[in-house]
C-alpha positions as CSV (number, residue, x, y, z in Angstrom):
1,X,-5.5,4.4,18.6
2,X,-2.4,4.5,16.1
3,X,-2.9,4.0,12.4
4,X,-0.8,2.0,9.9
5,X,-0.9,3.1,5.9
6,X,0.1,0.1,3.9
7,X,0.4,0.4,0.2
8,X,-1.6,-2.2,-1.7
9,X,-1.3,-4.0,-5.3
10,X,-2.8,-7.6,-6.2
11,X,1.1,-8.8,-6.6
12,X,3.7,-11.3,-4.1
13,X,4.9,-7.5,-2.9
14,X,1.2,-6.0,-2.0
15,X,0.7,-9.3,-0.3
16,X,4.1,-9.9,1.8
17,X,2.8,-6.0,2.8
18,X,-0.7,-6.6,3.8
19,X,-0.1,-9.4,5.6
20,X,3.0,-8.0,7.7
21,X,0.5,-4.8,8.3
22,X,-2.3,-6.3,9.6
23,X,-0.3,-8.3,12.0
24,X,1.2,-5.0,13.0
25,X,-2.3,-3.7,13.5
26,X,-3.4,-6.3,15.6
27,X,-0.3,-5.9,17.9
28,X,-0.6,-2.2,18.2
29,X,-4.2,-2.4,18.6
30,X,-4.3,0.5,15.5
31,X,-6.6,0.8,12.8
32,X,-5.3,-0.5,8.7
33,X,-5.5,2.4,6.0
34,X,-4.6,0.4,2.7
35,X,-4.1,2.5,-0.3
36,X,-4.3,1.1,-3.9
37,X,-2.8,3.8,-6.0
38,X,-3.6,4.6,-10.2
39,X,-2.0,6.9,-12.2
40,X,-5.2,6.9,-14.3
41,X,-5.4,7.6,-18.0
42,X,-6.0,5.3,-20.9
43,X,-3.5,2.7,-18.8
44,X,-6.3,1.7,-16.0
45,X,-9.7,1.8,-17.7
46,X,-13.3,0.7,-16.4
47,X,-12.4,-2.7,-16.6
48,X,-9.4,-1.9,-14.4
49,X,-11.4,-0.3,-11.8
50,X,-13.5,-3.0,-11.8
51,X,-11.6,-5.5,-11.4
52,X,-9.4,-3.5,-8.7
53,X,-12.9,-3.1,-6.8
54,X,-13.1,-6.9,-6.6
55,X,-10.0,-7.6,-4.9
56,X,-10.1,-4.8,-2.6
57,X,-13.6,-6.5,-1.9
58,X,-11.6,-9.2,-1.3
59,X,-8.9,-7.7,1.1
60,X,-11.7,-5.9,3.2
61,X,-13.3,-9.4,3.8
62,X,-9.9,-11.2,4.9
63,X,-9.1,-7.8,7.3
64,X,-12.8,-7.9,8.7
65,X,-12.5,-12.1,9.2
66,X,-9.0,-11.1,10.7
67,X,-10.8,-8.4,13.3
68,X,-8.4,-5.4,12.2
69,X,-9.9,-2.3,12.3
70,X,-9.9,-0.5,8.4
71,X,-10.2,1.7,5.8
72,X,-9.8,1.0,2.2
73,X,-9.1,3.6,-0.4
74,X,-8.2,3.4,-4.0
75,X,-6.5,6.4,-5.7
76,X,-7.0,7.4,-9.1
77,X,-5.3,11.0,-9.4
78,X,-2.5,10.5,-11.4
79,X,-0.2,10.5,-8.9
80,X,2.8,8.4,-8.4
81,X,2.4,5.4,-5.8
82,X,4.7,6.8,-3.5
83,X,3.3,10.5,-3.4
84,X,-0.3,8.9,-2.4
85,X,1.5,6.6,0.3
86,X,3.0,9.7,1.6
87,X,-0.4,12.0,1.6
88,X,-2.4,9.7,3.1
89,X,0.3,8.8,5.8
90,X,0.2,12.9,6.6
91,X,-3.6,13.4,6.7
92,X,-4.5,10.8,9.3
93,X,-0.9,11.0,11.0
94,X,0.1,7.6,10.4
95,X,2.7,6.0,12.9
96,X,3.7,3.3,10.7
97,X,3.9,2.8,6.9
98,X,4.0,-0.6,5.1
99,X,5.6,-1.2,1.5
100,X,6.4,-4.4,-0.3
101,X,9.6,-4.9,-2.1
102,X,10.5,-6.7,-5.0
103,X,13.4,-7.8,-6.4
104,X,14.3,-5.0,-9.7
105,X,17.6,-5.4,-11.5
106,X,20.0,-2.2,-11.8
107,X,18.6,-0.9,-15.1
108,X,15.3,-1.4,-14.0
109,X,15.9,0.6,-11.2
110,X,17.5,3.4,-13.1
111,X,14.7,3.8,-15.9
112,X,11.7,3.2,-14.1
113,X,12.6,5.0,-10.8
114,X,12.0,3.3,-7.2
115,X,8.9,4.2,-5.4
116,X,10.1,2.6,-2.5
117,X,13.3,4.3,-1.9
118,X,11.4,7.7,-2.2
119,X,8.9,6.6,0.6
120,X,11.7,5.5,2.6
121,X,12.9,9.1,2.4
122,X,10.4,11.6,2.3
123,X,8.2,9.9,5.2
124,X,7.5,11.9,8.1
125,X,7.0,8.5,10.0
126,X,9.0,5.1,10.2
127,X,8.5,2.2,7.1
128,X,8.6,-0.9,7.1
129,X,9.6,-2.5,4.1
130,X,9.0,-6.2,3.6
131,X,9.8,-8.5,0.9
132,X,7.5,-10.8,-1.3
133,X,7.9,-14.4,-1.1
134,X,8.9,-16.6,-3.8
């Protein structure tokens, strides 16, 4: 059995991302790691984590109702998004990963980085990158 990573957030991109992955799951017949990543730190408190708990509850139930085979882990380790995408996708030797784009402008871009385009080149393994809906 082949495993997809797909990197989750409770936004249009985390969504577009978990719903092209579990479709991908179900055709391969592979099993669903989603990672929700934190950096941590006075930016993603108890409440945070809380409420985070109670939409990964949420995403377990619709991949359970869906019959796609998962695991659900949410990363607080102060790690960038992309470097826990990329972990996880070594340790269980992932043949696919899953990201969500959305639409930045240049500056935005430039200041705040792009997780995606470092996932797209530091994977070992193919990426699929989907985009949100409007």
């Amino acid at each position: 059995m082949g495993v997809i990573v797909v990197g989750y957030v409770a936004k249009p991109e985390g969504l577009a991302a978990l719903r092209a992955s579990a479709e991908e799951a179900k055709r391969r017949g592979a099993k669903l790691v989603v990672v929700n990543s934190h950096r941590g730190g006075r930016e993603f408190d108890r409440a945070d984590g809380t409420e985070s708990e109670s939409q990964l509850d949420e995403v377990r139930s619709q991949l359970k109702a869906a019959g796609v085979e998962n695991e659900i882990r949410q990363l607080v380790r102060g790690m960038d998004p992309a470097e826990d995408l990329i972990s996880v996708a070594s340790e269980v030797s992932a043949d696919l990963i899953v990201i969500g784009l959305r639409r930045r402008s240049p500056v935005g871009k430039l200041i705040l980085g792009s997780n995606a385009q470092r996932i797209l080149l530091d994977a070992s393994c193919p990426v699929l990158a989907v985009k949100a809906t409007e």
